[in-house]
N, C-alpha and C positions, 0 to 999 in steps of 0.2 A: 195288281190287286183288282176286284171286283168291288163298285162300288154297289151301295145298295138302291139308289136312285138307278133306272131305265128310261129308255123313250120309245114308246107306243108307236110302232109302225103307222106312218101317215097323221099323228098327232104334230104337225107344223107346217110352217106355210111361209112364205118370202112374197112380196110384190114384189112386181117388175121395177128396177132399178133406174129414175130417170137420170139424164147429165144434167148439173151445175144448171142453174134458170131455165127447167126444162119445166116438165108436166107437173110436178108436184111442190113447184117452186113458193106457191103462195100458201101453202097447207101446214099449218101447226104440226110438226113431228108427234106431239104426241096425241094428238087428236085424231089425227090422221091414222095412227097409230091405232088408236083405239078401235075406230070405227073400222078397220079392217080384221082385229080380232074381235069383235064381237062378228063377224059377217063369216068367218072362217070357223068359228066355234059351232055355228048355228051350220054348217054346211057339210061340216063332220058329223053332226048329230053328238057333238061332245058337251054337256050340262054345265051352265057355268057353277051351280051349285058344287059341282066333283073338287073344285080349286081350293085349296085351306092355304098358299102361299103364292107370292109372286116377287118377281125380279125384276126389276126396269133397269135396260140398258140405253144412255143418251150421252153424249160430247157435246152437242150445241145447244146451249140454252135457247129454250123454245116461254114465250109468255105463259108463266102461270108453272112452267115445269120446277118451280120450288116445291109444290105439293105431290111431284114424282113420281111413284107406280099409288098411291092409293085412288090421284085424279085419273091416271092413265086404267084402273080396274076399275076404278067406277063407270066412267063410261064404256068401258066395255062390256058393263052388264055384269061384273064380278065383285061386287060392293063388300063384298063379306072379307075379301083379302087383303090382308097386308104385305110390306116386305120394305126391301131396299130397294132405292136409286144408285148405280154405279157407274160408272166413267173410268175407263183405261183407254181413251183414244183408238185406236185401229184395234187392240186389243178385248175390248172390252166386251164382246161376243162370246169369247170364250169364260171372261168372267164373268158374265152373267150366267150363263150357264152352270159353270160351276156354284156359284151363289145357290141355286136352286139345289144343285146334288148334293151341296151340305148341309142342307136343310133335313133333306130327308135323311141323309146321314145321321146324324146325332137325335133324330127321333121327332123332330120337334114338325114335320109336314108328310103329306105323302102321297099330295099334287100338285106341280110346282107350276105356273106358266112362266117360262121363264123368255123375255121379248124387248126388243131393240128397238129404235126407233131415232132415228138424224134425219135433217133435211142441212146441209153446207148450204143451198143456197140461200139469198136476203137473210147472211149471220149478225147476230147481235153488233153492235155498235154499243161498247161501254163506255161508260165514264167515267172514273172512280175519283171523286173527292180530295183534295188535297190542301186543308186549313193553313199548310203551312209554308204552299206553294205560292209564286210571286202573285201579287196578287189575289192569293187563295184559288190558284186554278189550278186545278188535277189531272190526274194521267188519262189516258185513253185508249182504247183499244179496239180493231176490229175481231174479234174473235177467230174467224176462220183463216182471213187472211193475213192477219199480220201473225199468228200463231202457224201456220204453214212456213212463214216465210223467215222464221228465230224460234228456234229453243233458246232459252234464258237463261240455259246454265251454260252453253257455250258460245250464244250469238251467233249461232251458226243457220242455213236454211236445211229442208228435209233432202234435197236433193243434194247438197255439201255431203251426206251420208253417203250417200249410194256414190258419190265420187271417190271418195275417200277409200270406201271396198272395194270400186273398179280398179283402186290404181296399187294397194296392197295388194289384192291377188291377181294384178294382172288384165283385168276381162275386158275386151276390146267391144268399140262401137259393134262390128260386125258380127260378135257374139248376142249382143244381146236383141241385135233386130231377129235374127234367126230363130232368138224363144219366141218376140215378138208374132212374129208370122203363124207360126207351132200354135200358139195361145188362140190365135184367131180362127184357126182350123178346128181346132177342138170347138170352142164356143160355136163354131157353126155347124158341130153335131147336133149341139143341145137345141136347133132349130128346125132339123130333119122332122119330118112329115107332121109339118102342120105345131111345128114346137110341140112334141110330144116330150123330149124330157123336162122343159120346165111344165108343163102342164100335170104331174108328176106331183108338184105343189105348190105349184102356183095357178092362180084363178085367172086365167084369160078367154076372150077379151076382157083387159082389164078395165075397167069401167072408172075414170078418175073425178072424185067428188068434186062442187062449187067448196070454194069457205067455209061457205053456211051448210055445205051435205044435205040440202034439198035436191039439188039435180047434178047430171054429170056434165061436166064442164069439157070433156076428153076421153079416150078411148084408146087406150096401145097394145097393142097387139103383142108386144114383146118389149123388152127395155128400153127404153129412150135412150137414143142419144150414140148408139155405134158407132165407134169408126173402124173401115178398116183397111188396111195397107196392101202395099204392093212392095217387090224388095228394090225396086227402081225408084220409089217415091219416099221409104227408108234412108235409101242411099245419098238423097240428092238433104238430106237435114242436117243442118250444124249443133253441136253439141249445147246443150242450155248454157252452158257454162264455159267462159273462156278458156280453152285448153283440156276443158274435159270430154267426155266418151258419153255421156246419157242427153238422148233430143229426148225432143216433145214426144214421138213417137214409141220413147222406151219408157214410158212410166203410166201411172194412172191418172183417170181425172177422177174431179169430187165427185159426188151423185147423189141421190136423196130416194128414201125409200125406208121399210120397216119390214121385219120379219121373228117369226117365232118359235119357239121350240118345250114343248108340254116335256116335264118328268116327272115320274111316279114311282114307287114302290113296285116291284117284282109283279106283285098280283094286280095292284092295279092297273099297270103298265099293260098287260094282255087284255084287261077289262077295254081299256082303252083305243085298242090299237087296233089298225082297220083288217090286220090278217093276223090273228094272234100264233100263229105259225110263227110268225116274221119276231126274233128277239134280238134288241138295239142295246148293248152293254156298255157302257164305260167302264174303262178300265184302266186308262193313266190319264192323268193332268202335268204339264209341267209349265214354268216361266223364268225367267233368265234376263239378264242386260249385259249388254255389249259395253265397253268401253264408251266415253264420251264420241259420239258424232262416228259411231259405226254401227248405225240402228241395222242393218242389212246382214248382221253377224247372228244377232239375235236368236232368231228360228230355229236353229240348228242345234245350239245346246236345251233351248228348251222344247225338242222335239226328243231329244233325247231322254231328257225328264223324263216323260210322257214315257215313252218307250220303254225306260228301267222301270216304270210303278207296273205297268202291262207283261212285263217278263218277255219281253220282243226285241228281234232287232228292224233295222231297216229291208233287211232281205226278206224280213218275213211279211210285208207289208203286199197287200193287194189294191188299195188306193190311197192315193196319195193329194191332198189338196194343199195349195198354200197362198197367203195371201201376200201378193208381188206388187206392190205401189212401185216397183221397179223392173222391169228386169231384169237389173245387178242379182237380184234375192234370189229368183231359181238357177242361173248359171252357176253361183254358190253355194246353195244346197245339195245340185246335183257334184258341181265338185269334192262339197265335204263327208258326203251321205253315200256318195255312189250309187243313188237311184237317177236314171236316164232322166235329161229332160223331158223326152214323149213320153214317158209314163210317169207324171205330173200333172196335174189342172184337166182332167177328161171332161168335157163337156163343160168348160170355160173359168172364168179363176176373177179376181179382182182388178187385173192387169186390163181385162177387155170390159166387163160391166160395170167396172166403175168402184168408185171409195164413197161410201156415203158412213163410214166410220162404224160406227155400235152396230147397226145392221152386218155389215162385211161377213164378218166372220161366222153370224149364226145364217146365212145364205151357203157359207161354202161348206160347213158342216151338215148341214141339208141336202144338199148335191151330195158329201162325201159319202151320204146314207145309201140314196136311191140310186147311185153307181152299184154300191158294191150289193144291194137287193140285186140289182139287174144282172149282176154276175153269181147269184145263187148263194150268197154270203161270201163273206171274210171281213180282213184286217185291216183298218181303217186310219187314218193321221192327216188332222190339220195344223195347221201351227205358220203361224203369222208375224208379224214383227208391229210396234206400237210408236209412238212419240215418247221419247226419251231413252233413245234407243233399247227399251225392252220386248217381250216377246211373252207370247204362249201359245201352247200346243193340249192337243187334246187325243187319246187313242181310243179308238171303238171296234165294237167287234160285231157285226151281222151274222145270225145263221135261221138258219129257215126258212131262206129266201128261194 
């Protein structure tokens, strides 16, 4: 199907991605958040008055982020909009997004901004009350990492997951350093001459504010926080897990960072768009859960989704993004999809730049844009896997590129 919501050529924009107590370690997600979409609004020449809705997507409780996207537009300079705050964990990029499409859907908007925003690192430290605990002392929680490290519905850790699929289907250690490597080649396209494809939409040098966003505190030139391998130095790591197949080197790290994505109606969409040649469709959404503690299954029935609302199959697809917190994730996809690993993740994936959660997925959607531009239009599919073992996927279609 043809949804009525579009997205304006060059209406979005991603910062660079830092790692875990990196550059953007001490910055309020949503503030931070903010202050870089009002700086990306004014540099498109996009009016914040154009906006009648908006969408905040966040996982890590940030101070003050109980008041959610109306404090997050206000300080962006977009005071007149309302909307929701949403959370689906890794997922939640693509639900904000769609948030926004069904706005304009059922009539009720017909400029959405629709924007993510996590920082994993210094996560909340909760407390939560307990009058009837010994004592009257209550439970406690680290937010990111003791939530990383148990789902509650099965006591299990994120990486228990991706074990569990390596040894159902089979996928050896040595498979998955191989994507490993693959992923890291790709990401070092999107750095060729001078990072021209993240520059594409992303603003560098990126200029990283104090606290207070009086002055710059830092300066990065591309993502914070790389690493990257060698198959000698692959080779020589033990498995995270006693007896299992996935190191440190086959999976993602946290990261911090905010990125956004404008949608509008058919007409205003051209209004807005920086080559109104260029038209950006959606046309399936899908989501899915896997059995308990096989989050890594996820992707693939709800990429299908996606694909039966678009009337496509996977042969018909021209690029391909997906978000890998494993390894395990693209060696199964390609086994169940029968799209090649290399032609998967072109110009870098979540696997190398990192998991900063709500952001993920609206960065690799953004990439999936200005690929398939660069290749003169086509057929487009992300789709990602979330915490509790569920997933979503999204299908787009470029032409006029």
């Amino acid at each position: 199907m043809a949804y009525k919501a579009e997205i304006p050529y060059g209406a979005y924009w991603s910062t660079p991605f830092a790692r875990w107590q990196g550059a953007f370690a001490n910055l309020n997600a949503v503030e931070f958040g903010a202050f870089v979409t009002k700086k990306e609004l004014a540099k498109r020449g996009i009016e914040p008055g154009v906006f009648d809705h908006g969408v905040l997507g966040i996982s890590v409780p940030q101070k003050h982020s109980f008041y959610g996207l109306p404090w997050f537009s206000g300080m962006a300079g977009i005071g007149q909009v309302g909307g929701p705050t949403l959370m689906q964990a890794c997922a939640t990029g693509v639900r904000v997004l769609l948030g926004g499409v069904q706005e304009i859907e059922c009539g009720m908007s017909q400029v959405s901004l629709t924007v993510c925003c996590d920082r994993t690192s210094n996560g909340p430290h909760l407390y939560y009350p307990n009058p009837r605990g010994p004592g009257g002392t209550g439970a406690h929680e680290d937010w990111v990492m003791d939530n990383f490290g148990c789902d509650p519905l099965g006591k299990h850790s994120m990486i228990r997951t991706a074990e569990n699929v390596a040894a159902k289907h089979k996928i050896t250690t040595a498979e998955q350093h191989e994507v490993v490597l693959k992923r890291e080649a790709q990401y070092r396209d999107a750095l060729a001459n001078d990072g021209a494809f993240h520059k594409r939409f992303m603003t560098l040098p990126f200029e990283v504010p104090d606290p207070a966003y009086r002055k710059t505190a830092a300066t990065l030139t591309s993502d914070e926080g790389i690493n990257y391998s060698t198959a000698e130095g692959l080779a020589k790591l033990r498995p995270v897990v006693e007896g299992g197949t996935v190191t440190f080197g086959g999976q993602t790290h946290p990261a911090d960072g905010s990125a956004a994505i404008v949608v509008a109606t058919a007409e205003r969409a051209k209004a807005l768009s920086r080559d109104p040649k260029i038209r950006i469709r959606l046309l399936g959404f899908g989501q899915s859960r896997a059995p308990l503690a096989f989050m890594p299954e996820a992707p693939v029935p709800a990429a299908q989704k996606a694909l039966d609302q678009a009337g496509w199959k996977f042969a018909d697809l021209q690029a391909v993004k997906t978000h890998n917190p494993f390894a395990v994730n693209d060696v199964l996809f390609s086994r169940l999809t029968g799209v090649p690993v290399d032609q998967v993740n072109n110009f870098g994936c979540s696997l190398v730049w990192g998991h900063p959660q709500a952001p993920m997925g609206t960065r690799a959607i953004i990439e999936l844009i200005e690929e398939l531009v660069m290749r003169g239009g086509g057929k487009g599919l992300f789709t990602g896997c979330a915490a509790g073992d569920t997933a979503m996927a999204v299908a787009l279609e470029v032409t006029g590129g």
